[in-house]
C-alpha positions in Angstrom: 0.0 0.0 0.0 1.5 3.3 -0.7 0.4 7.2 -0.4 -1.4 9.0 -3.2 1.5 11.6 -3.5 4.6 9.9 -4.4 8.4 11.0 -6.3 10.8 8.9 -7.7 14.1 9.0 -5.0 17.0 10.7 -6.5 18.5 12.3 -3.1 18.2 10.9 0.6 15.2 12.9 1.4 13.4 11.7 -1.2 14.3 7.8 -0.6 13.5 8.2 3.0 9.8 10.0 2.5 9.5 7.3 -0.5 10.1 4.5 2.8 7.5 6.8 5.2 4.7 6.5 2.5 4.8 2.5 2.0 3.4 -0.6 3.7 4.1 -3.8 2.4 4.0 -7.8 3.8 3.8 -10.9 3.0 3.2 -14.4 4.0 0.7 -17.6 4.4 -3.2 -16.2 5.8 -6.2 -18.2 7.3 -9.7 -17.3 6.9 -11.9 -17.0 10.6 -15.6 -15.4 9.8 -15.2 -12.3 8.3 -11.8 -11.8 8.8 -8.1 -13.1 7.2 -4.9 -13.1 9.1 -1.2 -13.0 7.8 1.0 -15.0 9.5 3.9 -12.4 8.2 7.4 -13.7 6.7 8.5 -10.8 5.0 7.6 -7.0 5.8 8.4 -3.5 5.2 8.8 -3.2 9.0 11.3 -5.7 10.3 9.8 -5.5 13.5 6.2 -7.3 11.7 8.4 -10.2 10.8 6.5 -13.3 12.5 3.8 -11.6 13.4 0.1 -11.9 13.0 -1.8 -8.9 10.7 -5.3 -9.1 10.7 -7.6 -7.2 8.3 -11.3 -7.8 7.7 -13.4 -7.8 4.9 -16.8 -7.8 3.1 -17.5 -9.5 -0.3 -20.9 -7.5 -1.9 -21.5 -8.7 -5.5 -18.1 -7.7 -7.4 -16.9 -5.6 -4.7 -14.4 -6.4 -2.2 -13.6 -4.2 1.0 -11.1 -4.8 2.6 -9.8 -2.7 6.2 -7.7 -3.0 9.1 -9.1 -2.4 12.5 -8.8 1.0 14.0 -4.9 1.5 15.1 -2.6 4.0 15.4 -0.8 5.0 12.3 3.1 4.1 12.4 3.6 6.7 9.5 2.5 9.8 10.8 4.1 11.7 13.9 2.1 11.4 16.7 0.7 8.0 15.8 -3.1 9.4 15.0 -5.8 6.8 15.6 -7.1 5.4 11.7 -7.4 2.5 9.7 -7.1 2.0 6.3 -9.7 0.8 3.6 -8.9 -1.1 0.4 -11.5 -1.5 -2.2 -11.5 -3.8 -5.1 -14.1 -4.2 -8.3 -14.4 -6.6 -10.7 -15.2 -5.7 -13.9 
């Protein structure tokens, strides 16, 4: 998942806000109810590295939702309280 507003990284400054406006994992998931969790292998985060991410999500015709609970956010100072929300359409 990355940021709306994003530059290619040609100085330091650049590469480091490119690394503040990206989330990224990987790894095996499981199904429970409405919900999946990601048992994580690889991540933009070190510290997510064999940890559990759980997101939920809602499957309405051709739409998927998908969102994470309501957390603080890791990339903004001060950790404000939000989630994110991911939709997906078939066409």
């Amino acid at each position: 998942m990355t940021a709306k507003t994003r530059e290619p990284g040609n100085t330091d400054e650049k590469l480091v806000a490119l690394f503040r406006t990206l989330m990224a994992y990987t790894g095996r998931y499981r199904i429970d109810g409405d919900r999946f969790i990601t048992k994580v292998d690889s991540s933009w985060n070190e510290a997510w590295n064999g940890s559990e991410q759980e997101r939920f999500y809602k499957l309405d015709g051709d739409t998927l939702d998908v969102n994470t609970a309501w957390m603080p956010n890791p990339l903004v100072s001060g950790n404000p309280i939000g989630r994110a929300i991911l939709s997906f359409r078939r066409e």
